[in-house]
Jmol script that loads the backbone (N, CA, C; Angstrom):
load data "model"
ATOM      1  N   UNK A   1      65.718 -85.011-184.185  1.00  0.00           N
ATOM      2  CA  UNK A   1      65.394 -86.335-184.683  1.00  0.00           C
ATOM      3  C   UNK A   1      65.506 -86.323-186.198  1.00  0.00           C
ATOM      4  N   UNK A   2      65.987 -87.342-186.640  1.00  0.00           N
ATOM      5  CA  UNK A   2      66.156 -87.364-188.205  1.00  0.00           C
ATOM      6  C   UNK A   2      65.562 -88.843-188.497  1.00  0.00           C
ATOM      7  N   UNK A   3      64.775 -88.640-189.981  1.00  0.00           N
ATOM      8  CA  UNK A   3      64.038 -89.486-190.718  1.00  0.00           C
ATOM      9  C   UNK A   3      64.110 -90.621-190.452  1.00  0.00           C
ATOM     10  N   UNK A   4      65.759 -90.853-190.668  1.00  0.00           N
ATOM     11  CA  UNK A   4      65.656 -92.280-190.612  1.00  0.00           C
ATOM     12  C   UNK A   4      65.921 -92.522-189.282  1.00  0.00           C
ATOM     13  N   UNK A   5      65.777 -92.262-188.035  1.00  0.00           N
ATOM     14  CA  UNK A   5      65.711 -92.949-186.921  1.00  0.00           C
ATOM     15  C   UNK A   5      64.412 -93.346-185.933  1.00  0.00           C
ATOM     16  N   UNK A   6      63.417 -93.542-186.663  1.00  0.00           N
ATOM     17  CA  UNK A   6      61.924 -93.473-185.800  1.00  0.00           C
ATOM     18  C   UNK A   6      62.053 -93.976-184.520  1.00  0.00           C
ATOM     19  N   UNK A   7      62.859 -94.929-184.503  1.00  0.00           N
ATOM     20  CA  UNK A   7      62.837 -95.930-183.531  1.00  0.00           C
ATOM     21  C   UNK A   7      63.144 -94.931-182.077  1.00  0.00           C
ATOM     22  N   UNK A   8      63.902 -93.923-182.692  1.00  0.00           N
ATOM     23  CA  UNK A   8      64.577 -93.098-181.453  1.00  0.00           C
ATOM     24  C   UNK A   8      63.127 -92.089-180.880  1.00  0.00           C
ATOM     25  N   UNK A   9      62.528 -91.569-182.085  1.00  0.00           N
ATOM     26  CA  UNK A   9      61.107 -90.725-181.720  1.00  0.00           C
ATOM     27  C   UNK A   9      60.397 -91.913-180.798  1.00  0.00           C
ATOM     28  N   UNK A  10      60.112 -92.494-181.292  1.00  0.00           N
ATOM     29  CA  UNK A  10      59.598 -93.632-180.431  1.00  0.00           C
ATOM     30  C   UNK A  10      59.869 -93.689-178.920  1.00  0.00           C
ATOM     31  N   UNK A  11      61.258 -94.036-178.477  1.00  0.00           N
ATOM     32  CA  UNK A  11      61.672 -94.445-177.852  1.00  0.00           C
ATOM     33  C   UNK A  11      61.899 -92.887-176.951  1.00  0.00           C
ATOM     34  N   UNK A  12      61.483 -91.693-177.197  1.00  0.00           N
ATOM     35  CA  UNK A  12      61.866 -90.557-176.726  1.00  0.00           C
ATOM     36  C   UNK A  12      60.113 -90.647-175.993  1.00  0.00           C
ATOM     37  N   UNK A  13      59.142 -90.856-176.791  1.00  0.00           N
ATOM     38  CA  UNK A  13      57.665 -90.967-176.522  1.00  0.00           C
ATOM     39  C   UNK A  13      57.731 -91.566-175.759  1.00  0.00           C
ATOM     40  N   UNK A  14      57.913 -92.562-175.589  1.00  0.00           N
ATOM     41  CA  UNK A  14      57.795 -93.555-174.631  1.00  0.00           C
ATOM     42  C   UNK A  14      58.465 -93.444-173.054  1.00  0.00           C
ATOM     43  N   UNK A  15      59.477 -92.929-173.160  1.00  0.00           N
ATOM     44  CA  UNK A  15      60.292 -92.246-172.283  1.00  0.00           C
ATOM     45  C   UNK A  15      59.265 -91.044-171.549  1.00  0.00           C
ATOM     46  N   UNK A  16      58.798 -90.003-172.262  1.00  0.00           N
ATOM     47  CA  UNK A  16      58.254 -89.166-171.928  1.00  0.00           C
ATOM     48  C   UNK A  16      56.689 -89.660-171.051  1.00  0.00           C
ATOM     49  N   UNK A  17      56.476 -90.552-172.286  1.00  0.00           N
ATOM     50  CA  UNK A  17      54.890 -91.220-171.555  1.00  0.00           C
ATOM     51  C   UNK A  17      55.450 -92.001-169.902  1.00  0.00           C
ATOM     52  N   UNK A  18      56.630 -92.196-170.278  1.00  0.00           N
ATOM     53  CA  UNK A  18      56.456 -92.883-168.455  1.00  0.00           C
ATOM     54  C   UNK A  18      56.797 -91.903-167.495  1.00  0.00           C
ATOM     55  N   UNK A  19      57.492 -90.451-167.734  1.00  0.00           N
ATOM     56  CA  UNK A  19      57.924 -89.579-166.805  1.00  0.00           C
ATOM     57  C   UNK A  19      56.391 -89.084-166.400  1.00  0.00           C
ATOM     58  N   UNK A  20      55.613 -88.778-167.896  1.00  0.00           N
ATOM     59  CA  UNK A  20      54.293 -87.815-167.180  1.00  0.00           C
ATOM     60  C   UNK A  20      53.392 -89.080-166.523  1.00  0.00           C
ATOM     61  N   UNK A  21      53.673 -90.694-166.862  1.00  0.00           N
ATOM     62  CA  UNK A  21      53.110 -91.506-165.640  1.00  0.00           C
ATOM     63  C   UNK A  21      53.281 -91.382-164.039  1.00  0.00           C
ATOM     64  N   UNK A  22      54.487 -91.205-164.185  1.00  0.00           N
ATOM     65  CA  UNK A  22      55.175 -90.985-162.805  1.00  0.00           C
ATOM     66  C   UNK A  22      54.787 -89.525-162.290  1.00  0.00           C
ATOM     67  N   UNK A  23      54.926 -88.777-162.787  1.00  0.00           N
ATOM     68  CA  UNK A  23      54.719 -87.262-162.398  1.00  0.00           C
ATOM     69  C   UNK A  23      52.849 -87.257-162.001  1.00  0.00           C
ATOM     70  N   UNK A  24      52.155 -88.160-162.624  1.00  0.00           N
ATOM     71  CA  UNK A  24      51.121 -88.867-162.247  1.00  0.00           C
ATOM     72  C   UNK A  24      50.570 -88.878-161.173  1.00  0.00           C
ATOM     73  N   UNK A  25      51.235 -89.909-160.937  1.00  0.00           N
ATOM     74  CA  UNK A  25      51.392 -90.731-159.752  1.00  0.00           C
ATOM     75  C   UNK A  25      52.023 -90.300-158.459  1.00  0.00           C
ATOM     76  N   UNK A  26      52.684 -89.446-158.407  1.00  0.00           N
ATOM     77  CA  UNK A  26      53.405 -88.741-157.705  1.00  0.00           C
ATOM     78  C   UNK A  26      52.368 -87.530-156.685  1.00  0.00           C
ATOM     79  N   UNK A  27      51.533 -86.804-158.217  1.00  0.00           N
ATOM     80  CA  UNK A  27      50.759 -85.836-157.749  1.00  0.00           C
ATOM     81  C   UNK A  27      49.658 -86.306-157.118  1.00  0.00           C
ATOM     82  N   UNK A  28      49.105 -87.610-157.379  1.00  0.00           N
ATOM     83  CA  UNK A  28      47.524 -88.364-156.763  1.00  0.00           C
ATOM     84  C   UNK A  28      48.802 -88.469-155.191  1.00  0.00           C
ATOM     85  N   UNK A  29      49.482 -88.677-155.265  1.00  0.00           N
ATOM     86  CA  UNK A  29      50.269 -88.996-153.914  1.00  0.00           C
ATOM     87  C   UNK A  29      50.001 -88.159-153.171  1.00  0.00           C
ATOM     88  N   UNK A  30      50.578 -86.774-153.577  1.00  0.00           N
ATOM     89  CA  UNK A  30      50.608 -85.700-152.990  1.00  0.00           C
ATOM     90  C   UNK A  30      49.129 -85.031-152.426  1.00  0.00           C
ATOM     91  N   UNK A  31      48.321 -85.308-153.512  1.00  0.00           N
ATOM     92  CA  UNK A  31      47.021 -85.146-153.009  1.00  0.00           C
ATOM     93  C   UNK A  31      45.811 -85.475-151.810  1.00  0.00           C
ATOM     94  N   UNK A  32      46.322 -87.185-151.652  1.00  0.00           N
ATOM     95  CA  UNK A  32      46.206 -87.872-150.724  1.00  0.00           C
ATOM     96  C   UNK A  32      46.450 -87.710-149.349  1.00  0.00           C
ATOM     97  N   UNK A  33      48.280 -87.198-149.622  1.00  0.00           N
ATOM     98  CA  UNK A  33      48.598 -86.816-148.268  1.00  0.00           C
ATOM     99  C   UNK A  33      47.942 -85.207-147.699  1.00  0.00           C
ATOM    100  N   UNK A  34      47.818 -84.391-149.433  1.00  0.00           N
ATOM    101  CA  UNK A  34      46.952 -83.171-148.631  1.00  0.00           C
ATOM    102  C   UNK A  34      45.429 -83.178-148.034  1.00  0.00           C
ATOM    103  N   UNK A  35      45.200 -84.431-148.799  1.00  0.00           N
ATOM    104  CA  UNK A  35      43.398 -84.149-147.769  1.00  0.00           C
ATOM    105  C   UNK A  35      43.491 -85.249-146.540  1.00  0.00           C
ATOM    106  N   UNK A  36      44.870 -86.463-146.072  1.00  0.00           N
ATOM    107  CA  UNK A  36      44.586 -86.565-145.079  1.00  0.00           C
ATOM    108  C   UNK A  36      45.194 -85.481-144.277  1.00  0.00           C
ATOM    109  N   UNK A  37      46.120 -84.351-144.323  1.00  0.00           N
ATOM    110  CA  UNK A  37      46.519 -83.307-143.139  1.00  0.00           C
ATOM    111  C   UNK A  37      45.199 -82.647-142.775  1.00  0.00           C
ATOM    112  N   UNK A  38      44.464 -82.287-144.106  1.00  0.00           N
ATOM    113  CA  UNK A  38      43.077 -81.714-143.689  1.00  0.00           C
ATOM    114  C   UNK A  38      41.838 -82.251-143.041  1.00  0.00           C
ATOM    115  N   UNK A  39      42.205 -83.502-143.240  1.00  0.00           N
ATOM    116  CA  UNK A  39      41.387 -84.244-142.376  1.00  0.00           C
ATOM    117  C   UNK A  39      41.807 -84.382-140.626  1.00  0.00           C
ATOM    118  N   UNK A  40      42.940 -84.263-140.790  1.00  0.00           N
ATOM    119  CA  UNK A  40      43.701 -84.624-139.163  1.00  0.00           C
ATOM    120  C   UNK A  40      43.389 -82.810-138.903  1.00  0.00           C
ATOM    121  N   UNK A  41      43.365 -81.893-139.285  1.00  0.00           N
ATOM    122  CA  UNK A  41      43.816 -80.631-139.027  1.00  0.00           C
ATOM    123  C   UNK A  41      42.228 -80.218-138.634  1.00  0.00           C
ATOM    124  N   UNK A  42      41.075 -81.006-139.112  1.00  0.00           N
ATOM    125  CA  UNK A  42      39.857 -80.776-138.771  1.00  0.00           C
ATOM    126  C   UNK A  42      39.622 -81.274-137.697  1.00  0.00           C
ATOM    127  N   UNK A  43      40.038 -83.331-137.624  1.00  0.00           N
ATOM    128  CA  UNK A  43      39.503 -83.388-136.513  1.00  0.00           C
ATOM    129  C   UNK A  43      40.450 -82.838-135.233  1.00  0.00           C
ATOM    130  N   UNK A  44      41.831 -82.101-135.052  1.00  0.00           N
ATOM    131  CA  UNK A  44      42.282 -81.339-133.972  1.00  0.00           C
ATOM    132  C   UNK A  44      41.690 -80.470-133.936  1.00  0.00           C
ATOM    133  N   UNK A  45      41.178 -79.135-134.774  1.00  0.00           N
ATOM    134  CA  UNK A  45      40.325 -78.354-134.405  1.00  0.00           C
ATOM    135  C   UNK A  45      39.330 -79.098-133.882  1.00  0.00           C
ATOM    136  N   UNK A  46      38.504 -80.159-133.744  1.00  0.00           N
ATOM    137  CA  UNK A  46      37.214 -80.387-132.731  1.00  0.00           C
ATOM    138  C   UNK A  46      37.598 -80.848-131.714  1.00  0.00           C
ATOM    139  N   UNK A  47      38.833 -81.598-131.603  1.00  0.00           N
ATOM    140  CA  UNK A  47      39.343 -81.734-130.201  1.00  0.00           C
ATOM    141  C   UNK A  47      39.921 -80.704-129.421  1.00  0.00           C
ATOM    142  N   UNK A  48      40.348 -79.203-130.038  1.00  0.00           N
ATOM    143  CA  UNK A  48      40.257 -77.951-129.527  1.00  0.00           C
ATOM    144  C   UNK A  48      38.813 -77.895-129.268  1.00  0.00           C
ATOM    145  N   UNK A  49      37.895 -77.890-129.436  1.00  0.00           N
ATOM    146  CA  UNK A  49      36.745 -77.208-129.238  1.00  0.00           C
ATOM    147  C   UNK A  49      35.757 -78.705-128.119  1.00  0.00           C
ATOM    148  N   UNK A  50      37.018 -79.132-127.813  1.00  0.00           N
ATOM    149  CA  UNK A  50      36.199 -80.541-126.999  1.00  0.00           C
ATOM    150  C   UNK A  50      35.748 -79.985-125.660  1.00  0.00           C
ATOM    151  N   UNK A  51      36.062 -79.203-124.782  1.00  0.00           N
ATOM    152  CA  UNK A  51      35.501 -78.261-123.733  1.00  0.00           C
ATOM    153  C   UNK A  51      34.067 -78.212-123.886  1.00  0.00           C
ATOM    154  N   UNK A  52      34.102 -76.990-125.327  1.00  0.00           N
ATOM    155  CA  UNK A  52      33.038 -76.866-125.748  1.00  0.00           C
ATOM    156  C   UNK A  52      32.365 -77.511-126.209  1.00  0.00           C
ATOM    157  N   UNK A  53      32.193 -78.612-126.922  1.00  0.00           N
ATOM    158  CA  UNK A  53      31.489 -79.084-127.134  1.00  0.00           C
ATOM    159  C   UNK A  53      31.124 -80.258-125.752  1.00  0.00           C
ATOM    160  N   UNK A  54      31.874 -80.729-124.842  1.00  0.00           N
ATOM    161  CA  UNK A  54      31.338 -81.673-123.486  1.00  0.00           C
ATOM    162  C   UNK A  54      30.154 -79.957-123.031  1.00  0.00           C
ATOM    163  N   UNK A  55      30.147 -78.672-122.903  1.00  0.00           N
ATOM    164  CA  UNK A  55      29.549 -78.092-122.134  1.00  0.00           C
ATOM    165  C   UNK A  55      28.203 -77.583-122.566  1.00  0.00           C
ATOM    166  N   UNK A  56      28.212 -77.437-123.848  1.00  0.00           N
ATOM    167  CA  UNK A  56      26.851 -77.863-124.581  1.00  0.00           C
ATOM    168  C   UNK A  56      25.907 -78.868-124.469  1.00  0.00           C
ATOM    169  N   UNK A  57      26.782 -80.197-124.105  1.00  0.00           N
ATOM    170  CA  UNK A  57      26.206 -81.574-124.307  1.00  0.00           C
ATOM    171  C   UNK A  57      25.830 -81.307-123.176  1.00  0.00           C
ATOM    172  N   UNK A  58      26.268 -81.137-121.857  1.00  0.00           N
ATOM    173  CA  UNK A  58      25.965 -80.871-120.458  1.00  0.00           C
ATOM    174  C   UNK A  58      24.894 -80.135-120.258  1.00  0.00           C
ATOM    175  N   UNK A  59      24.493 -79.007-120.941  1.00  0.00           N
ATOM    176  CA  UNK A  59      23.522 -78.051-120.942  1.00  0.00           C
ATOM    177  C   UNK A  59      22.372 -78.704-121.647  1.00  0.00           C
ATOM    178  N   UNK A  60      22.436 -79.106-122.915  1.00  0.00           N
ATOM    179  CA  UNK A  60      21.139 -79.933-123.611  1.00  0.00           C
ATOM    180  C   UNK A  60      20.737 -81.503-122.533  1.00  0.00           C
ATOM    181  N   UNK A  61      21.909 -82.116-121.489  1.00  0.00           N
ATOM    182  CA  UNK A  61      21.149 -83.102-120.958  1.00  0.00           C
ATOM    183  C   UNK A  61      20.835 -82.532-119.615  1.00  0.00           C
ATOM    184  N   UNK A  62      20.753 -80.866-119.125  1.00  0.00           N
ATOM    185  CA  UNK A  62      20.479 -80.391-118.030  1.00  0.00           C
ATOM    186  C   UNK A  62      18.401 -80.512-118.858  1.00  0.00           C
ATOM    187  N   UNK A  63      18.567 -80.195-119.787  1.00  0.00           N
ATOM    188  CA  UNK A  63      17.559 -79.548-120.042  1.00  0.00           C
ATOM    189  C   UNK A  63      16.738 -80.847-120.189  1.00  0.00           C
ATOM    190  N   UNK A  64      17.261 -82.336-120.447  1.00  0.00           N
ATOM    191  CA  UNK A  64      16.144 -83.023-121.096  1.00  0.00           C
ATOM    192  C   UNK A  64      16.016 -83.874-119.848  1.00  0.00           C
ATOM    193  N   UNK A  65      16.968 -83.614-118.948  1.00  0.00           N
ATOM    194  CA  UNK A  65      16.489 -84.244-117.378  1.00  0.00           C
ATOM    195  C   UNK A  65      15.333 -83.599-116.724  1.00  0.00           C
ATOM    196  N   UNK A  66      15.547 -81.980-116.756  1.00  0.00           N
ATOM    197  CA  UNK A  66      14.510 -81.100-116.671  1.00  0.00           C
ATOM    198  C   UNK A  66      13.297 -81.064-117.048  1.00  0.00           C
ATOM    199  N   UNK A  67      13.114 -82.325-118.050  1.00  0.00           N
ATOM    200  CA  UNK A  67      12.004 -82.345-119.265  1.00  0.00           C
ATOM    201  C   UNK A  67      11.538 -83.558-117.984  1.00  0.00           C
ATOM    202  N   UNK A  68      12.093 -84.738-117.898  1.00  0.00           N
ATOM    203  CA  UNK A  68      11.776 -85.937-117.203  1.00  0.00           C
ATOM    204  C   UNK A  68      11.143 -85.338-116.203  1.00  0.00           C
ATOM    205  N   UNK A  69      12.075 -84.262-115.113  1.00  0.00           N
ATOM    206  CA  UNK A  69      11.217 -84.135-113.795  1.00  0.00           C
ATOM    207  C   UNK A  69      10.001 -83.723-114.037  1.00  0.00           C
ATOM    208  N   UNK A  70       9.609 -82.887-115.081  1.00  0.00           N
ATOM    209  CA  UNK A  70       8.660 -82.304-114.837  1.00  0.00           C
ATOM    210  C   UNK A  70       7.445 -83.480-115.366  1.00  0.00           C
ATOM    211  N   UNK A  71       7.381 -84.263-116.437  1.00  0.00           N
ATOM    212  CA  UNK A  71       6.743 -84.914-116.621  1.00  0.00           C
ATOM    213  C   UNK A  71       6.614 -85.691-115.043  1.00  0.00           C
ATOM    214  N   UNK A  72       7.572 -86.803-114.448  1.00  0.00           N
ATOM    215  CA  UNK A  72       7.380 -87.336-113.503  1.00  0.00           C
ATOM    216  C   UNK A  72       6.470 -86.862-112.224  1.00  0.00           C
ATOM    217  N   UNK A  73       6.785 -85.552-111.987  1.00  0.00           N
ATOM    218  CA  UNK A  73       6.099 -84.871-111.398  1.00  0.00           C
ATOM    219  C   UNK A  73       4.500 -84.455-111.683  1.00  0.00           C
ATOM    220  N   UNK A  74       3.934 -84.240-113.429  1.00  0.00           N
ATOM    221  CA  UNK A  74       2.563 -84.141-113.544  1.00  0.00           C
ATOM    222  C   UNK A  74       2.230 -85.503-113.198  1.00  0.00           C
ATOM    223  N   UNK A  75       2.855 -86.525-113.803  1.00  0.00           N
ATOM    224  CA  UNK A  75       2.184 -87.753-113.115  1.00  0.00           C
ATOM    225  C   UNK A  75       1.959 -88.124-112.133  1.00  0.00           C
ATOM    226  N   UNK A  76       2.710 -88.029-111.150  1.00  0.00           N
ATOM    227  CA  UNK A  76       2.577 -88.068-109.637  1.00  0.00           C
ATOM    228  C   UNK A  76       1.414 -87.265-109.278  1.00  0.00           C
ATOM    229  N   UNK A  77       1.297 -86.308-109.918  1.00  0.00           N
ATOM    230  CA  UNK A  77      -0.086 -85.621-109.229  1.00  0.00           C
ATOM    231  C   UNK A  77      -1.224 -85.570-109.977  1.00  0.00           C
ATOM    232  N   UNK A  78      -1.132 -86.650-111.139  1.00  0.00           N
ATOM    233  CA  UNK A  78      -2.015 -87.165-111.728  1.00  0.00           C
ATOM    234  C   UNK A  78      -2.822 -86.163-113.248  1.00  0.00           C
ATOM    235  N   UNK A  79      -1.725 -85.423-113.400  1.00  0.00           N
ATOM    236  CA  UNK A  79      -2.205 -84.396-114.667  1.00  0.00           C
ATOM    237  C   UNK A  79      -2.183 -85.306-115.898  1.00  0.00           C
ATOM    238  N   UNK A  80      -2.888 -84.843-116.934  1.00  0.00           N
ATOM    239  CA  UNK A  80      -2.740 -85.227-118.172  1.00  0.00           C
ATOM    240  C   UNK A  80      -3.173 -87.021-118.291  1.00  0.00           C
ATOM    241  N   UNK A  81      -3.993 -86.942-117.333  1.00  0.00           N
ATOM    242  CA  UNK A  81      -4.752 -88.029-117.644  1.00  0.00           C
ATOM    243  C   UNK A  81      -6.122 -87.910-118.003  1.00  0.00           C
ATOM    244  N   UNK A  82      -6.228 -87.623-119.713  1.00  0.00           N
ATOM    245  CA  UNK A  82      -7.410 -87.304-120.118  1.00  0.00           C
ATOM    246  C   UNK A  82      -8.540 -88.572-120.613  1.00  0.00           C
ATOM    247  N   UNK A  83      -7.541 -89.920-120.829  1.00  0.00           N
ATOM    248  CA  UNK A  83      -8.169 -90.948-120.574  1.00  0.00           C
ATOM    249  C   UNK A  83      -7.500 -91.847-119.558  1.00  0.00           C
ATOM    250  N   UNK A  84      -8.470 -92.909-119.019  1.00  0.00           N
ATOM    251  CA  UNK A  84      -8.001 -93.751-117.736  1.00  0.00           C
ATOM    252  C   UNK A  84      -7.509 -94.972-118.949  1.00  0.00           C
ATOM    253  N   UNK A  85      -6.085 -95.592-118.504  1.00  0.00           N
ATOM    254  CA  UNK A  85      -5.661 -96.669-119.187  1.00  0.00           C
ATOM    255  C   UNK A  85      -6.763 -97.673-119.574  1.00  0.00           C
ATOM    256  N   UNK A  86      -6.201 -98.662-120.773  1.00  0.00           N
ATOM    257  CA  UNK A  86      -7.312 -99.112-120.902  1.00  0.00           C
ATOM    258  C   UNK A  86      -7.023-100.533-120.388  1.00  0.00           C
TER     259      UNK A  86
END
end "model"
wireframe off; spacefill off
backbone 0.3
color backbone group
């Protein structure tokens, strides 16, 4: 660049300011698309683990049915009635 051409420094800045805009813009792009793969790549790993997780759920509502009978059952035979309704 020489003295008398500012207009060209200028015009080289300006040039440059819109490439590193774009190069910008480009990378928020890229970013975007990397945390939605990681997002899709998480929720397929839990749909791998969907077995497991329906056989857990199966086991915790074995257990809280288990919880019902037994209550139903002290009542029926009248336990845990330490006061009479009022």
């Amino acid at each position: 660049m020489t003295a008398g051409k500012p207009e060209d420094a200028v015009a080289v800045e300006r040039e440059l300011e819109r490439i590193v805009a774009e190069a910008e813009a480009k990378l928020a792009e890229v970013r975007r698309e990397l945390a939605e793969r990681r997002r899709q790549d998480a929720q397929h790993a839990e749909i791998d683990r969907l077995e497991e997780h329906l056989a857990n759920a199966t086991v915790r509502w074995e257990e809280v049915r288990s919880f019902f009978d037994d209550v139903l059952a002290q009542l029926r035979r009248g336990e845990g009635r330490d006061d009479p309704p009022a």
